[in-house]
C-alpha positions as a LaTeX table, in Angstrom:
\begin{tabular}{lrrr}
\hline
Residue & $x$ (\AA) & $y$ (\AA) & $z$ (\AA) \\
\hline
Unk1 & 115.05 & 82.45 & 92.13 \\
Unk2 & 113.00 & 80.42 & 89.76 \\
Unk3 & 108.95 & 81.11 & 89.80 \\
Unk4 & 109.92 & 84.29 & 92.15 \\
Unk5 & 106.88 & 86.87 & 92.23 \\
Unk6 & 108.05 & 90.16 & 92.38 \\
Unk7 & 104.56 & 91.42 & 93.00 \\
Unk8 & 105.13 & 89.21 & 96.48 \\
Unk9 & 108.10 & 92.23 & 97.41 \\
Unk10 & 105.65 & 95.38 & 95.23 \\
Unk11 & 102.86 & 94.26 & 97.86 \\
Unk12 & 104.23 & 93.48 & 100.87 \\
Unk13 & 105.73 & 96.83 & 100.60 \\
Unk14 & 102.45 & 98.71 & 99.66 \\
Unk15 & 101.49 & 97.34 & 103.04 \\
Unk16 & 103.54 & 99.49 & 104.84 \\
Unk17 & 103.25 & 102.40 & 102.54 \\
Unk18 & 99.50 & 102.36 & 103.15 \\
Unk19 & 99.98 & 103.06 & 106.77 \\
Unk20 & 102.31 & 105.63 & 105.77 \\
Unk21 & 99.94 & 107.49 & 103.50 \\
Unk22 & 101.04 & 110.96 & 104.31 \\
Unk23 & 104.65 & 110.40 & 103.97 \\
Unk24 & 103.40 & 108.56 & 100.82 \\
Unk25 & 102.28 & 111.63 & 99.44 \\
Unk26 & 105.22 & 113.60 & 100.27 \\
Unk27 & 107.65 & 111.47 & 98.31 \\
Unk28 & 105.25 & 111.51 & 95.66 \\
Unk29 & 104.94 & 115.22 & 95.52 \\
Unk30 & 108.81 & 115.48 & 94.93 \\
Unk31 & 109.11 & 113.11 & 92.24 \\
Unk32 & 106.39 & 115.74 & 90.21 \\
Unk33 & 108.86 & 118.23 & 91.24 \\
Unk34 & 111.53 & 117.00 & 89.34 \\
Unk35 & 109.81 & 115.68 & 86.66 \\
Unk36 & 108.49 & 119.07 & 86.37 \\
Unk37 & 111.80 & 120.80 & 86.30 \\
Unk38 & 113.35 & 118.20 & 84.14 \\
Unk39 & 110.73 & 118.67 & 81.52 \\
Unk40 & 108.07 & 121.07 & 82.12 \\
Unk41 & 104.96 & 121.26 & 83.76 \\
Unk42 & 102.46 & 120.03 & 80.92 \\
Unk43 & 101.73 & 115.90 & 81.31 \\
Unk44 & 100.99 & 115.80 & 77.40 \\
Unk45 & 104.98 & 117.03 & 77.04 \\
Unk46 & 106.23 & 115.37 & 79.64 \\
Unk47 & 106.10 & 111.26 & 79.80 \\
Unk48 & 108.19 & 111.38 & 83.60 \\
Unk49 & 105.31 & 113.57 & 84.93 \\
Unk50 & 102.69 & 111.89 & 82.82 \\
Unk51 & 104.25 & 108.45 & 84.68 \\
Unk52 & 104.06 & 109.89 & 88.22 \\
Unk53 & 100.65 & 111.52 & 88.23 \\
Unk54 & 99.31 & 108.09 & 87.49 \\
Unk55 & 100.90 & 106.72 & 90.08 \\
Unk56 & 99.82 & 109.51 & 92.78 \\
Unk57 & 96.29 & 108.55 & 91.38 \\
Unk58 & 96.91 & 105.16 & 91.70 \\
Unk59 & 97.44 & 106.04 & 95.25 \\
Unk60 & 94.67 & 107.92 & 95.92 \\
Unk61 & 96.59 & 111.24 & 96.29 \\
Unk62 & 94.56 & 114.34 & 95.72 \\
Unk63 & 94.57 & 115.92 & 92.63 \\
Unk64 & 95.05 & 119.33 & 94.77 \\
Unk65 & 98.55 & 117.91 & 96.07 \\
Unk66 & 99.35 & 117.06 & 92.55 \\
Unk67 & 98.82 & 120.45 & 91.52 \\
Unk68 & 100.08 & 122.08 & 94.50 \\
Unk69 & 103.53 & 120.10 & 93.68 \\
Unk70 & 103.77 & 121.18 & 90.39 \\
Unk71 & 103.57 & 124.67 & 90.93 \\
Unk72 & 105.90 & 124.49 & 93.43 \\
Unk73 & 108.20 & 123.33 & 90.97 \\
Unk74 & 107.57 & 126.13 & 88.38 \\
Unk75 & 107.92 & 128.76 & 91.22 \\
Unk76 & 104.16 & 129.82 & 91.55 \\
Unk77 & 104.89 & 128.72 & 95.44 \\
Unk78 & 107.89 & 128.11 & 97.47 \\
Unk79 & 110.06 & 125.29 & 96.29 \\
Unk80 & 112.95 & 123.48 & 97.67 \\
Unk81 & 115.78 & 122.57 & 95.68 \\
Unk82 & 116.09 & 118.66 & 95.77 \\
Unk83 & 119.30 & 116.64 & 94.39 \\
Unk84 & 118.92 & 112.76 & 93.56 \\
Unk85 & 121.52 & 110.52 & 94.55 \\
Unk86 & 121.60 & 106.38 & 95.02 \\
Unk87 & 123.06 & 104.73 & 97.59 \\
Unk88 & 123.94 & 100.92 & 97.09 \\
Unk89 & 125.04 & 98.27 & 100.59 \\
Unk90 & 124.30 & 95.25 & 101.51 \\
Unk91 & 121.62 & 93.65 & 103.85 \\
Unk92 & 121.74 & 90.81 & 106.26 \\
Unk93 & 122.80 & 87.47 & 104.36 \\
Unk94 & 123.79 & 89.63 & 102.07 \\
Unk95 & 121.33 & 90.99 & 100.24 \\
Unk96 & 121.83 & 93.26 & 97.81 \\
Unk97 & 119.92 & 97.00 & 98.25 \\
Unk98 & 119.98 & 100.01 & 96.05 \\
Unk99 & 118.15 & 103.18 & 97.69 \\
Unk100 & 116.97 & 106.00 & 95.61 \\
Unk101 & 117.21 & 109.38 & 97.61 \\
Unk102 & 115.70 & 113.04 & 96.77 \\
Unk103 & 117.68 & 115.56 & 99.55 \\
Unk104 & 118.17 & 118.91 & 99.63 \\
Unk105 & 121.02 & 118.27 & 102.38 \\
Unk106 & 123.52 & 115.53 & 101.27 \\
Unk107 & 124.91 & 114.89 & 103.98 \\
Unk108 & 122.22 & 114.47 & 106.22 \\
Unk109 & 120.99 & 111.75 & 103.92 \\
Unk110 & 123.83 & 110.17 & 104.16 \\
Unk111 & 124.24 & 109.99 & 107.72 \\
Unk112 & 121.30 & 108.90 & 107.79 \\
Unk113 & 121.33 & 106.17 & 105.41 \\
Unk114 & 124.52 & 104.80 & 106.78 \\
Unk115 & 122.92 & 104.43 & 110.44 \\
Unk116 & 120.11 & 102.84 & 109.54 \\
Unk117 & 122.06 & 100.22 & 107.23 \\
Unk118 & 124.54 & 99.27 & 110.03 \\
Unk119 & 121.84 & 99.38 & 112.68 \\
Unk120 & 120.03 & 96.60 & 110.87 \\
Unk121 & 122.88 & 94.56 & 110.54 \\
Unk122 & 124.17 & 95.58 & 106.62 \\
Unk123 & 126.39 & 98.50 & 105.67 \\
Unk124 & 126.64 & 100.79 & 102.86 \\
Unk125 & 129.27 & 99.75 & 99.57 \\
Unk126 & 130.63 & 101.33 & 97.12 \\
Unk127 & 128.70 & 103.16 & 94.06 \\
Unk128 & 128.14 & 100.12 & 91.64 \\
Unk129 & 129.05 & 97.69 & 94.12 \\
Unk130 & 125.21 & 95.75 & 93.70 \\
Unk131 & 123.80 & 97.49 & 91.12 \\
Unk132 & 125.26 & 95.18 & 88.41 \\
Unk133 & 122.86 & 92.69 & 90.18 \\
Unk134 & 119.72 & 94.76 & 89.20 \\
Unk135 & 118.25 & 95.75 & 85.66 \\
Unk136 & 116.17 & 98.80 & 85.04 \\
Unk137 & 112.86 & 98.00 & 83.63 \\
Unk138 & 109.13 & 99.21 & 83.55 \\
Unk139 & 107.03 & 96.71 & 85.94 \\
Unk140 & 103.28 & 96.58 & 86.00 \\
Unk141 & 101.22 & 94.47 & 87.62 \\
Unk142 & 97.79 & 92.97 & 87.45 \\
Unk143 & 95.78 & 91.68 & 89.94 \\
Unk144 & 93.72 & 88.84 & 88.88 \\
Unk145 & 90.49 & 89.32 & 88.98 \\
Unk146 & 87.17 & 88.07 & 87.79 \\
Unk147 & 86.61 & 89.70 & 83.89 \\
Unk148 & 90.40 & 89.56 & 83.01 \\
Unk149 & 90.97 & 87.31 & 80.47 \\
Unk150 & 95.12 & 86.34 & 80.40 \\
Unk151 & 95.42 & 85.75 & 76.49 \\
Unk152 & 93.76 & 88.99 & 76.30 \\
Unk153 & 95.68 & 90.72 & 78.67 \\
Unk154 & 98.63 & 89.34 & 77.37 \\
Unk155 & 98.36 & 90.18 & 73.60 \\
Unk156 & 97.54 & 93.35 & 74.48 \\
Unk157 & 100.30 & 94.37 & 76.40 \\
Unk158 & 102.46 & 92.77 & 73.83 \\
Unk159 & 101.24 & 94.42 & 70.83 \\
Unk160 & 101.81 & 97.73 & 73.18 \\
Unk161 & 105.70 & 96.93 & 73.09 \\
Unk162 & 105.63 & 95.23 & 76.45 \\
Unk163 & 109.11 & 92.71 & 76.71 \\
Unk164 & 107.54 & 90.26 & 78.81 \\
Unk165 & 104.21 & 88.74 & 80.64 \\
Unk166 & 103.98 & 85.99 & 83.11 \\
Unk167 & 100.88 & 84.19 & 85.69 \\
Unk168 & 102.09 & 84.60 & 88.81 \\
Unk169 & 99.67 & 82.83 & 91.77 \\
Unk170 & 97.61 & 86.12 & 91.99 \\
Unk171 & 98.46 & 88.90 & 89.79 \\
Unk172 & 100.37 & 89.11 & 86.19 \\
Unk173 & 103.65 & 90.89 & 85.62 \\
Unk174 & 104.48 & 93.03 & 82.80 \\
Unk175 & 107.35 & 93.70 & 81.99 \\
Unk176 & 108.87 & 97.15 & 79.90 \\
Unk177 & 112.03 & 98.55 & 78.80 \\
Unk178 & 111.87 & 102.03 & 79.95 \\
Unk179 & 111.65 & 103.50 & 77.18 \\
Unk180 & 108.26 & 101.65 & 76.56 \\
Unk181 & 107.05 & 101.89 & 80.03 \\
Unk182 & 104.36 & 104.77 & 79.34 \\
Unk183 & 103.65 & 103.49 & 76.11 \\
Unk184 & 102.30 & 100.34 & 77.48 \\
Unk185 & 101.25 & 101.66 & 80.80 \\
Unk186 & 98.78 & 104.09 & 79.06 \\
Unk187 & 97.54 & 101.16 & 76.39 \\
Unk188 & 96.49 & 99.23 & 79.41 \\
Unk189 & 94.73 & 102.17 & 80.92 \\
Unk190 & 92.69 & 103.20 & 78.07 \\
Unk191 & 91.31 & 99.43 & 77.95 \\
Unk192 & 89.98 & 99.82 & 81.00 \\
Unk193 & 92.92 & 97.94 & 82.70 \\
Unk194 & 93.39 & 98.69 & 86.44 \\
Unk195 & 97.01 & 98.39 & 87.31 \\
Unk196 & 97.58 & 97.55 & 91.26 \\
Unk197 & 101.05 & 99.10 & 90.21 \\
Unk198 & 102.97 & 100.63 & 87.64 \\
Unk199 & 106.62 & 101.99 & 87.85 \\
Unk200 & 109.94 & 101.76 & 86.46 \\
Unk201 & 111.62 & 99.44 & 88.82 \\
Unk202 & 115.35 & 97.90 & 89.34 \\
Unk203 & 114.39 & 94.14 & 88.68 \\
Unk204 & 117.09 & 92.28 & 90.55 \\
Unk205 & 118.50 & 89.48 & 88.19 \\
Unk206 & 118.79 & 86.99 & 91.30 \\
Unk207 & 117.33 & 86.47 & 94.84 \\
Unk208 & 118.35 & 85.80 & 97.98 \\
Unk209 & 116.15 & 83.89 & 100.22 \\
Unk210 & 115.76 & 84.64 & 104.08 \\
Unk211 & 115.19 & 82.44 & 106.77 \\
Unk212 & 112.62 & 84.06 & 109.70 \\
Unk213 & 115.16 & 85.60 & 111.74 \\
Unk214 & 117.04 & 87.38 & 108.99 \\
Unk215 & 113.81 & 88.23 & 107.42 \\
Unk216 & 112.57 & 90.06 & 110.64 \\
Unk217 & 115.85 & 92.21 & 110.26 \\
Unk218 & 115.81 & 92.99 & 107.10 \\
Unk219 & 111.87 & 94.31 & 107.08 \\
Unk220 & 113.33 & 96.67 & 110.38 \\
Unk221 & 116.02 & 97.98 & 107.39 \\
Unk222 & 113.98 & 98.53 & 105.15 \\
Unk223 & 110.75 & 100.10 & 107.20 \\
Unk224 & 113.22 & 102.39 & 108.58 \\
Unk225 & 114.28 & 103.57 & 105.18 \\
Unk226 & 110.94 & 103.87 & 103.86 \\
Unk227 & 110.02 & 106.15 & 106.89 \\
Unk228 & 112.87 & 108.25 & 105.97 \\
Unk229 & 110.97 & 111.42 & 104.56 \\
Unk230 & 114.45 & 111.82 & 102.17 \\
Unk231 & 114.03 & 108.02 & 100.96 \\
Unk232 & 112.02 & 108.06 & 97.74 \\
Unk233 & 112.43 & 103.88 & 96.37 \\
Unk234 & 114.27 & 100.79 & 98.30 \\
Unk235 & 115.07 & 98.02 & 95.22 \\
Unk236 & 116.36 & 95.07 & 96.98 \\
Unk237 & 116.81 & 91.34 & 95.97 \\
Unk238 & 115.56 & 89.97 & 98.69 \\
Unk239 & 113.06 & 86.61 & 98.79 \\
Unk240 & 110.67 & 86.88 & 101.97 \\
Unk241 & 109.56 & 83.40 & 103.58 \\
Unk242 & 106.22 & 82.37 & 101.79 \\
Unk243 & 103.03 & 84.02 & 103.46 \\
Unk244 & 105.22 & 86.44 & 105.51 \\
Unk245 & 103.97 & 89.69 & 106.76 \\
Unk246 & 100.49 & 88.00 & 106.15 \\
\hline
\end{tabular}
């Protein structure tokens, strides 16, 4: 939809991750884990881990459960094996989810998934069956705040290799191709930027807007998954009434 914020969805879910804060953490921890054993324990080498340790910091996680996942993940304690796999369905009125999943049981997860999908009124589809609907990008937001001056802001992310920038009622959007996510992420960082969030994100190419009753439902869907300790990311297309959850 036209003038959509997606830092409307990015916050009303922070919302409910901030009374999840432990879970938080744990989710967190095993996306260091396999950024470590994809490429290495050392942040300098290693953009994915570089990426994810700013966003534990970014949510106040300890730096002793950042370190405590890592070495984990290189062996120096007791690690689990974990295997990613996406699930894609369909909410009430149709809206399109994609759910990103780190398991070391597949078919738990899957049970899982499945009953909390048709509990809430959607059902799971076919791999591919919504994600044509979504692109992968790098999204960081801004919150506007006195001292942040747009043109600024703007030009710098730009010169960084960012794609896009808009205003958006309270915060601005940046938008990345993966590739340049980092790249930009850390530009904005070493100017003293703070980022309210920063992630590479499936940006849904439309939206589908939901009345009060539907919208009810579909937060119950999507709590549920988040509370799932095998649930790592829920990328939906979903447009929330204005000032819901408020």
């Amino acid at each position: 939809m036209a003038g959509h914020s997606k830092w409307a969805n990015i916050k009303h879910r922070k919302g409910k991750q901030d009374a999840l804060r432990g879970k938080l953490f744990t989710k967190i921890g095993k996306e260091i884990q396999v950024a470590v054993k994809e490429g290495g324990p050392n942040p300098e080498a290693n953009s994915r881990l570089r990426d994810v340790i700013a966003k534990a910091k970014a949510n106040n996680m300890p730096m002793e459960n950042i370190q405590r996942a890592i070495k984990r993940a290189t062996g120096e304690l007791k690690d689990v094996t974990y295997e990613e796999i996406i699930y894609e369905g369909y909410g009430p009125n149709g809206v399109a989810v994609i759910v990103q999943a780190l398991t070391d049981n597949r078919n738990r997860t899957a049970g899982d998934v499945r009953h909390i999908f048709e509990k809430f009124g959607g059902n799971l589809g076919a791999t591919g069956c919504v994600s044509f609907l979504f692109e992968k990008k790098g999204l960081i937001i801004v919150e506007k705040e006195e001292g942040i001056d747009e043109d600024s802001l703007m030009m710098m992310a730009l010169d960084a290799g960012a794609e896009d920038f808009s205003s958006e009622e309270d915060a601005y959007e940046i938008t990345t191709s993966p590739e340049d996510f980092s790249k930009v992420r850390e530009a904005l960082e070493n100017n003293g930027i703070k980022l309210a969030s920063a992630e590479v994100s499936m940006i849904p190419s439309t939206y589908v807007a939901l009345d009060g009753e539907a919208a009810e439902k579909f937060e119950k869907l999507l709590d549920r998954l988040e509370e799932n300790d095998d649930v790592q990311n829920v990328w939906h297309n979903a447009e929330f009434p204005e000032g819901w959850g408020e």
